[in-house]
N, C-alpha and C positions, 0 to 999 in steps of 0.2 A: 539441774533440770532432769525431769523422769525419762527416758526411754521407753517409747511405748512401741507393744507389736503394730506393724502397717502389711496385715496380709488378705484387706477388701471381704473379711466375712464378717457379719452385722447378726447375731446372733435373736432373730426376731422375738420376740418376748421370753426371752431365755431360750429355751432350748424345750419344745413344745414336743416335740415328737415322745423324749421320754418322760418330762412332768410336765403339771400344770401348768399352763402356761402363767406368765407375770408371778411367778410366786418365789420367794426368795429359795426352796429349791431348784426350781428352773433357772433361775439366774445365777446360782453358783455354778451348775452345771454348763453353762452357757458362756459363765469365764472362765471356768476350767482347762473347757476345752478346747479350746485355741484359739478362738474368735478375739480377733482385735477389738470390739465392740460388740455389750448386749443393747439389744434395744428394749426401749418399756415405753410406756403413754402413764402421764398424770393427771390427776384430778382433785378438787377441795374439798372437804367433809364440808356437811353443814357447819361443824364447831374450827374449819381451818384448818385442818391436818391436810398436808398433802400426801395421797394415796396413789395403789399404780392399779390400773386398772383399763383392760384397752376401752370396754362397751361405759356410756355413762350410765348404764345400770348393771345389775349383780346378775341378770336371771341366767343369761349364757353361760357362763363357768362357775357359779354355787349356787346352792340349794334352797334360795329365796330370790324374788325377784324386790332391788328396794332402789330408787333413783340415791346415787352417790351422795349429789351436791345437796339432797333434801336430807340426807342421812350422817347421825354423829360416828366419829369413829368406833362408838364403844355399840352402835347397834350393828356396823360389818364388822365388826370382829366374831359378832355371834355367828355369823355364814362359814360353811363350809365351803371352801374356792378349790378344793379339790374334787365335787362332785362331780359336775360333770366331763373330767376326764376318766375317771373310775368307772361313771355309768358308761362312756364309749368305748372303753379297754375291757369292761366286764373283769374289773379289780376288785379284791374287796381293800380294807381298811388298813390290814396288814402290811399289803405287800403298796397301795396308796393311800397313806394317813391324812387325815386334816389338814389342812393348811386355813390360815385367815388373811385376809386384804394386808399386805406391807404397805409401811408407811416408805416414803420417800427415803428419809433419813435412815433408816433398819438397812437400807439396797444398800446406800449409800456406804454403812457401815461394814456389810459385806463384800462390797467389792472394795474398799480399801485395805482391808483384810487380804483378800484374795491377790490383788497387787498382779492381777493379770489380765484382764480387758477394760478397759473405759466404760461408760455407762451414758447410753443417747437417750436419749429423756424427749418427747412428743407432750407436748402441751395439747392437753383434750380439750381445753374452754377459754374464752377471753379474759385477761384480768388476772390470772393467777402468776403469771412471770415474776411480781414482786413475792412473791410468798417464794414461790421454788426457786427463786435465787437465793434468798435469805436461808432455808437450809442447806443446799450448796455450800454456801460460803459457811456456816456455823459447824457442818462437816467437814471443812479445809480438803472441800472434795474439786474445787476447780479443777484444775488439770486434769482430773478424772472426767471431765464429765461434757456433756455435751449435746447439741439439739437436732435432733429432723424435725422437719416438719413442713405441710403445704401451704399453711394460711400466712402468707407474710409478715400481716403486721404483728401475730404471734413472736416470729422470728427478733421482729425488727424491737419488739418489746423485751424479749429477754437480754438482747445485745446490750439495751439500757441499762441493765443492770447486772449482767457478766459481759461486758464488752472482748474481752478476751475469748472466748468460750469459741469451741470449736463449730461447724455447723455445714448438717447434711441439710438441702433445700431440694424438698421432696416435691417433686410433681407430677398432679394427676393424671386421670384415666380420660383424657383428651390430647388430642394430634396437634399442638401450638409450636409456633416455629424456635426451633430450638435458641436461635438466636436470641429471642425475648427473656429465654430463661440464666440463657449465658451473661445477657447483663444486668438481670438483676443479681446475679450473685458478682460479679464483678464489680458493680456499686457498691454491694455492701461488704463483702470481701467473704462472702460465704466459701467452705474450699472443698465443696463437692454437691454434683446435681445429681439427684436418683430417682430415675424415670421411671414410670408404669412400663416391665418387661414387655407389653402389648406396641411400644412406641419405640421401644430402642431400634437403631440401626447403625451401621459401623460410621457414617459419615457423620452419625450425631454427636457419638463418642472420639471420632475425627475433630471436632468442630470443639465441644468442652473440652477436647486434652491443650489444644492450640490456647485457648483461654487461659488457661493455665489452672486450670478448674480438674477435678478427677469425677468421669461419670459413674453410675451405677445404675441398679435398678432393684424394684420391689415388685411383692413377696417371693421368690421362688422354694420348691421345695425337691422339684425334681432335679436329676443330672443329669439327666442330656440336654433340657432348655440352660441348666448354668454353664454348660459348656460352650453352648451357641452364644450367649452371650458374652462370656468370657473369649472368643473368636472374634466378636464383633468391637470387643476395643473396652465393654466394661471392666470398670475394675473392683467396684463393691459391691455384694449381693447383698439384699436383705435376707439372711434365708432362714425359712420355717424350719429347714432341718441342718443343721449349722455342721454335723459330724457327715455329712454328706458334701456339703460345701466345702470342706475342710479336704474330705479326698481327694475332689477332683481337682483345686488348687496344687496336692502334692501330684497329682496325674501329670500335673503341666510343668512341674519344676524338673521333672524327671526327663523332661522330649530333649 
């Protein structure tokens, strides 16, 4: 059985600060760098392919705007998914080249290459869980791999069909008593809650540690809010800038 790192940074769509975000640069870079886990979001071409992509259209990070689920793979391959972090860094092509929409399977195949962070996987639509499980398993990427996500029966669909699989139970940007969240994941044996950073407080993360649950929260990017919260009892960040989270985890192993 694998050994995996457990040091609570969640590398949010790879490592966004220095590439694109969701692009198989970003996500080498994201398990390179010491994050116990990258995170990505999935989607179905029209023709089936499952693809990563957080928005379910292209227009926010490449150079056409075209709805995923209406589009075959072979027409977002034509996008450039590097533009617009080039157009906001003022790059040119050289120093950020092209990239195109990664399939599932391509991540898949890189991080089991890389053999150094897991791969959390968000389900963007209802109904695709049988599909993204079937490349999981035809990548003999189980143990690698694994789910957040808000919408339940998301969750409770892919369990169907990787019953084993690991899983963060993400919840929203609303104030619900913690207790509701602790037993849903207690029912279904989910083994971490990760709260909207606007909701955390130390008695919540009190409260999921006694559960036997480990809490977290989402997105942070700065480090003095992951320190706060890292005080308050969290233990997994989602964080936008993951070599930032990364220090102040060694800040704290040092006290």
């Amino acid at each position: 059985m694998t050994t995996f790192m457990h040091n609570g940074v969640t590398a949010h769509r790879g490592e966004p600060v220095h590439y694109p975000e969701n692009t198989l640069p970003g996500f080498a870079a994201g398990a390179l760098c010491g994050a116990d886990w990258v995170e990505t979001d999935v989607h179905l071409t029209k023709d089936g392919v499952a693809v990563l992509c957080h928005d379910t259209t292209t227009g926010r990070t490449a150079d056409a705007n075209l709805v995923i689920a209406e589009s075959t793979l072979k027409e977002l391959r034509e996008l450039d998914f590097s533009h617009s972090y080039r157009t906001a860094h003022n790059l040119d092509a050289a120093v950020c080249p092209r990239t195109v929409i990664p399939t599932l399977e391509e991540a898949l195949q890189m991080i089991l290459w890389t053999k150094k962070a897991r791969f959390s996987i968000q389900l963007k639509a209802d109904g695709i869980a049988e599909e993204v499980a079937r490349v999981v398993r035809r990548a003999d990427a189980v143990e690698w791999t694994g789910f957040n996500e808000g919408t339940l029966q998301r969750l409770i669909d892919i369990r169907k069909f990787l019953p084993e699989t690991y899983v963060f139970y993400d919840v929203g940007k609303k104030d619900v008593p913690v207790e509701d969240y602790i037993d849903v994941c207690r029912t279904n044996g989910f083994q971490e809650l990760v709260m909207h950073h606007q909701y955390v407080t130390a008695e919540k993360c009190a409260k999921i540690r006694a559960a036997g649950v480990l809490p977290g929260a989402w997105n942070i990017g700065d480090a003095e809010k992951m320190r706060q919260l890292l005080d308050m009892g969290v233990f997994r960040i989602y964080a936008d800038a993951p070599l930032v989270m990364l220090d102040v985890v060694k800040e704290r192993e040092k006290r």
